[in-house]
C-alpha positions as CSV (number, residue, x, y, z in Angstrom):
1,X,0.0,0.0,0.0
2,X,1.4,3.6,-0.7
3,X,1.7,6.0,2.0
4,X,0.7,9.4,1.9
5,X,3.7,10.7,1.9
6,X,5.2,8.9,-0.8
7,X,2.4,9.8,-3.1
8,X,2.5,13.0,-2.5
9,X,6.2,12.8,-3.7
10,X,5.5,11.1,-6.8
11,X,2.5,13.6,-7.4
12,X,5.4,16.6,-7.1
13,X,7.5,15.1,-9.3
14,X,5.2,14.6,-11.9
15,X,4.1,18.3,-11.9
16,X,7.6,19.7,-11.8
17,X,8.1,17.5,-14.8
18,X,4.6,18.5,-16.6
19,X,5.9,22.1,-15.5
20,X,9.3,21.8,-17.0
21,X,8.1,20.0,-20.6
22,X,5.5,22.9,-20.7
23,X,8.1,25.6,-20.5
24,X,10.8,23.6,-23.0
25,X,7.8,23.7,-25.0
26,X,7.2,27.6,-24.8
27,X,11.0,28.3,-24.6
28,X,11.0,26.2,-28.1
29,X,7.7,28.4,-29.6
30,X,9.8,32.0,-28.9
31,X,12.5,30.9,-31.0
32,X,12.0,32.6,-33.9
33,X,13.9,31.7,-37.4
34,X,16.3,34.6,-38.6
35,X,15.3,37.0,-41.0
36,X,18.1,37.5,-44.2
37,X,18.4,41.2,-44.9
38,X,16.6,41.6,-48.4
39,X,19.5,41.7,-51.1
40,X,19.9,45.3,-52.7
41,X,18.3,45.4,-56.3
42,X,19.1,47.5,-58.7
43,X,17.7,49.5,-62.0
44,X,20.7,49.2,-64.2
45,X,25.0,49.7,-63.4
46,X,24.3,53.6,-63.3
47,X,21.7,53.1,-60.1
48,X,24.0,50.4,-58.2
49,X,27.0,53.2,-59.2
50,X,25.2,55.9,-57.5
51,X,24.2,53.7,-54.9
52,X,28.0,53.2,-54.0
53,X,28.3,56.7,-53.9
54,X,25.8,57.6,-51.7
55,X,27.0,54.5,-48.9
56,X,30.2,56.3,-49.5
57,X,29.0,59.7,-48.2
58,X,26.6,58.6,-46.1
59,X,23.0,57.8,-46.6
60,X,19.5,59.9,-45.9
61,X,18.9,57.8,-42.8
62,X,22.4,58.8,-41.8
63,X,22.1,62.2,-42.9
64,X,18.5,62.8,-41.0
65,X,19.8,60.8,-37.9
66,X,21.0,64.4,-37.6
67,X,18.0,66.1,-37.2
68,X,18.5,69.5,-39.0
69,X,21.8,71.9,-40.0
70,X,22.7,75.5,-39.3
71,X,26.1,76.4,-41.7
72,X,27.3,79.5,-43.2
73,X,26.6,79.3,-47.5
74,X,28.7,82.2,-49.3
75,X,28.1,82.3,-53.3
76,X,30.7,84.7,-55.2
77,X,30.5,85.6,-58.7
78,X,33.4,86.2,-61.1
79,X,32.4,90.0,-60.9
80,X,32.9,89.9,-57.0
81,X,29.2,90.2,-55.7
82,X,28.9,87.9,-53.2
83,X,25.4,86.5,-51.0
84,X,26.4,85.1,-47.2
85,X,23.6,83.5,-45.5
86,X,23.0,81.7,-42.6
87,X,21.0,78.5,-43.8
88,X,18.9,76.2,-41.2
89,X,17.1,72.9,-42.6
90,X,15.3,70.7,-41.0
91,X,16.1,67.0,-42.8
92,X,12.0,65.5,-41.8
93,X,9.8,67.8,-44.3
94,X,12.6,69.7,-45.9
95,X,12.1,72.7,-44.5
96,X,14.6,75.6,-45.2
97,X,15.3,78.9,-43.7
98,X,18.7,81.8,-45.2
99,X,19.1,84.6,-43.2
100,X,21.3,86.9,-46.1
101,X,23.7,89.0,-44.0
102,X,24.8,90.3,-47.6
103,X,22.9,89.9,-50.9
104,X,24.4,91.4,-53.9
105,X,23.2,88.9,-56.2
106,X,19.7,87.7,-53.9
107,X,17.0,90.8,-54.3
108,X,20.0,93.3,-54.2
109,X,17.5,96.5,-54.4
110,X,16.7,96.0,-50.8
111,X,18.9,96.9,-48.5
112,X,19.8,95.4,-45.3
113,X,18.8,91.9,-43.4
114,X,16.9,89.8,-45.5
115,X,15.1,86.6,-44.4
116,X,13.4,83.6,-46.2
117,X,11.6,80.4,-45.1
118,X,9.7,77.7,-46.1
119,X,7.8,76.0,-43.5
120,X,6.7,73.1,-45.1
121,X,3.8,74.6,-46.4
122,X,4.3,78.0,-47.6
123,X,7.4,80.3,-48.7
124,X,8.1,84.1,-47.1
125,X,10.2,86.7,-47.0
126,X,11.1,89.1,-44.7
127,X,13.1,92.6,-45.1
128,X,14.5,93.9,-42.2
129,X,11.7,92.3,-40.0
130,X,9.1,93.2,-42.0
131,X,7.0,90.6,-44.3
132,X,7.5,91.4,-48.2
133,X,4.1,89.7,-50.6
134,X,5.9,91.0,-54.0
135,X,5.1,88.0,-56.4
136,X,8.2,88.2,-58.3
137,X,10.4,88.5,-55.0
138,X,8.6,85.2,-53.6
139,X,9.0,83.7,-57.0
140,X,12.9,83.6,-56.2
141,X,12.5,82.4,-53.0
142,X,10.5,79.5,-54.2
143,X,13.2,78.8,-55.8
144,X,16.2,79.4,-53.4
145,X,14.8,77.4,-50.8
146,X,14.6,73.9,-52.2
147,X,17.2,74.7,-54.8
148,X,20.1,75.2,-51.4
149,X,18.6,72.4,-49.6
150,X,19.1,70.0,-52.7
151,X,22.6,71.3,-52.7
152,X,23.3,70.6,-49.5
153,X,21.5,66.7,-49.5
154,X,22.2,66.1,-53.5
155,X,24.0,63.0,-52.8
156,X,21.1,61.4,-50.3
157,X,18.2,62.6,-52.9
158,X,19.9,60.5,-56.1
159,X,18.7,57.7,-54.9
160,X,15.0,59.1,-54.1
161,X,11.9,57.9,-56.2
162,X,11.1,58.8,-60.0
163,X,14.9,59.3,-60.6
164,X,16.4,57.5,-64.0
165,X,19.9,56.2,-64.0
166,X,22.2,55.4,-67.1
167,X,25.6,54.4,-67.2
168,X,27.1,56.3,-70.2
169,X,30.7,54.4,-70.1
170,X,34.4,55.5,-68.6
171,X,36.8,58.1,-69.3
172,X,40.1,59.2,-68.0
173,X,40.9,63.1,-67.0
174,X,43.7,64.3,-65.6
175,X,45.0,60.6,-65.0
176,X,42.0,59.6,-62.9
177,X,39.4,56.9,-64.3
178,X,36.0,58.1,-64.1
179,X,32.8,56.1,-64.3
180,X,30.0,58.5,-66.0
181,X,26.8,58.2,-64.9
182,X,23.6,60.4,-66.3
183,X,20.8,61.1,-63.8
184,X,17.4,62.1,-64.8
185,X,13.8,63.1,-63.0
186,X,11.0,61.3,-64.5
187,X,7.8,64.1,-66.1
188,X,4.7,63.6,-66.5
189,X,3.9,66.4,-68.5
190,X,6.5,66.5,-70.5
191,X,8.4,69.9,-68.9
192,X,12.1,69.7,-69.0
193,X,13.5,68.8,-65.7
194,X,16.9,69.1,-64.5
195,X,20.1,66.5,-65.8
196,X,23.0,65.3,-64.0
197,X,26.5,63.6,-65.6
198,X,28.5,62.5,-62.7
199,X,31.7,61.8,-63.0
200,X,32.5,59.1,-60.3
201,X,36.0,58.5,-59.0
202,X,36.5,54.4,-59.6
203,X,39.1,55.0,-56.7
204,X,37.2,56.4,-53.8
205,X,33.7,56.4,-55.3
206,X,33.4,60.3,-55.4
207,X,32.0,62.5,-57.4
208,X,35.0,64.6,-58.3
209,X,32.7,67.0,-61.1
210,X,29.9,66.6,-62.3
211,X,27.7,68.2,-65.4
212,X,24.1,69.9,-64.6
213,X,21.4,71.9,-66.1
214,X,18.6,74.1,-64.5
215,X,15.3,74.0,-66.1
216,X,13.9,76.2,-64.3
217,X,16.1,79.2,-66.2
218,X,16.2,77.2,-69.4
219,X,19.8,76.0,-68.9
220,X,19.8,72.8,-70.8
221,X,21.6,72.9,-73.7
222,X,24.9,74.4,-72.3
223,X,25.0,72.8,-69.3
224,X,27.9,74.4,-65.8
225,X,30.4,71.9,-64.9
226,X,31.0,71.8,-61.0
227,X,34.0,70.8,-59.2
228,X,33.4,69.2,-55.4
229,X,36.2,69.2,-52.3
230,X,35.6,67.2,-49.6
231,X,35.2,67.8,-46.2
232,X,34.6,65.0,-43.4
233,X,32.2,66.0,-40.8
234,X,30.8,63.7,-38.4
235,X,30.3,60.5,-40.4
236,X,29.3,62.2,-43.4
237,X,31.4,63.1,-46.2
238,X,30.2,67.3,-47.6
239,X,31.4,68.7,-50.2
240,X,32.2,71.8,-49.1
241,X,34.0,73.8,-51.5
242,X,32.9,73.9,-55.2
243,X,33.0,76.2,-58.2
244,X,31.2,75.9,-61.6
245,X,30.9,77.3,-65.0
246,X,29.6,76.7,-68.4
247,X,30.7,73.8,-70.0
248,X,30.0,71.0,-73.0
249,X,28.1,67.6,-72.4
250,X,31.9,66.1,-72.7
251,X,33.2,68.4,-70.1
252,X,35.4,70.9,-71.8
253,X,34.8,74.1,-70.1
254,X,34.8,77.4,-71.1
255,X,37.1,80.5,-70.3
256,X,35.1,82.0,-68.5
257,X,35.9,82.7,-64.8
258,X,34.6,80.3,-61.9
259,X,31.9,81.2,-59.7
260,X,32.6,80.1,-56.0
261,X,30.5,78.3,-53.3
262,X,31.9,77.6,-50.2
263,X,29.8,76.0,-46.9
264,X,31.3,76.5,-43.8
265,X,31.3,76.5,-39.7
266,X,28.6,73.3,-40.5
267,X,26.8,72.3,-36.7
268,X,24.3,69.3,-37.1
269,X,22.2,68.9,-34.4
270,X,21.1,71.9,-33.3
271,X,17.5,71.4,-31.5
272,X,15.5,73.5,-34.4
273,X,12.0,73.1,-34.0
274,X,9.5,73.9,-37.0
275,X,7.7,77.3,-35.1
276,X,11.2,78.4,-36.2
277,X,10.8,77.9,-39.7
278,X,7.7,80.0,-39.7
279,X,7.5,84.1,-41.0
């Protein structure tokens, strides 16, 4: 006959055992399979070219990991007028502020400070503090402010939607082997949009120059040629000193004097918050 107490044992056993298979059990149902990264596709060579690039410089998510920029943009024509503005973007929304400190190519006829947003809704402009609604004024900065924050992230934006990639071939300047590379924005309407010809260093996977037009003053049969210098800041590579001029589709500039852009005393980070972005 069993006793009690030895029952009881054998009863305790048998639930820690019943307790232990029914965690092994749930233990084993967590485990979940790993998950492959999905293999990078690409269009054609030209996308998986620019693709390199843009690892190479650092991506979007890299470059809005950073939240938003406040730098110093000076532009300087051959002629020796000069704009300096302090710019401010915010990466999520694109928005884009210039304070112009000095103007003599931006709205020269006014005198003084002049100020210019886009808030992610609408573009302004400010002289001096107070709000200017001249149509033709606005009409430039509509085109300032996305035109100096696509500067600023050209690299991150070639590989955003709607853009059309084809490798043109290799070619050799100045001793350096260059992979060519034509980017284009797909239309629907059939209005010209702006073309880039990189020129991509097969060495560090940099664009050392490349080709561009701007539609939006009919540039596109004689297209600038811009030269890029790179500056490391962060983990991001900028290029912070350029200079352009008119050129041919096969890169032979003209005589004609450069006109200079230089982006300095770049801070990332700064704790902008949209109100500022407001008029």
């Amino acid at each position: 006959m069993i006793s009690k107490k030895y029952f009881s044992a054998i009863m305790l056993s048998s639930l820690l055992a019943i307790s232990c298979n029914n965690k092994t059990k749930t233990e084993k149902s967590e485990i979940k399979p790993a998950t492959e990264t999905p293999k990078q596709t690409f269009k054609n060579k030209g996308h998986e070219l620019v693709y390199n690039l843009v690892q190479t410089v650092g991506n979007y998510d890299k470059l809005r990991a950073k939240k938003d920029v406040v730098y110093t943009y000076t532009y300087q024509t051959p002629d020796g007028k000069k704009d300096v503005s302090t710019e401010k973007y915010i990466f999520n929304g694109e928005l884009s502020y210039g304070k112009y400190e000095q103007h003599e190519r931006t709205l020269p006829d006014l005198k003084g400070i002049l100020e210019q947003g886009y808030n992610g809704k609408n573009y302004w402009l400010k002289h001096e503090a107070t709000p200017i609604n001249d149509e033709k004024a606005l009409k430039r900065v509509a085109f300032n402010r996305p035109t100096n924050f696509y500067w600023f992230a050209m690299f991150q934006k070639l590989l955003d939607p709607g853009l059309i990639y084809e490798h043109l071939g290799d070619t050799v300047i100045n001793d350096t082997n260059y992979d060519i590379v034509k980017v284009s924005f797909e239309t629907k309407n059939d209005k010209p949009t702006d073309i880039y010809q990189l020129y991509i260093n097969k060495k560090t996977q940099l664009v050392d120059q490349f080709l561009f037009t701007v539609a939006d003053f009919g540039v596109m049969e004689t297209p600038f040629l811009m030269t890029l210098e790179y500056e490391k800041i962060n983990d991001l590579l900028i290029p912070t000193t350029r200079k352009y001029k008119k050129s041919t589709w096969d890169a032979a500039v003209s005589q004609d004097p450069w006109i200079l852009v230089n982006w300095s005393n770049i801070k990332f980070n700064n704790g902008l918050t949209t109100e500022q972005f407001n008029m």
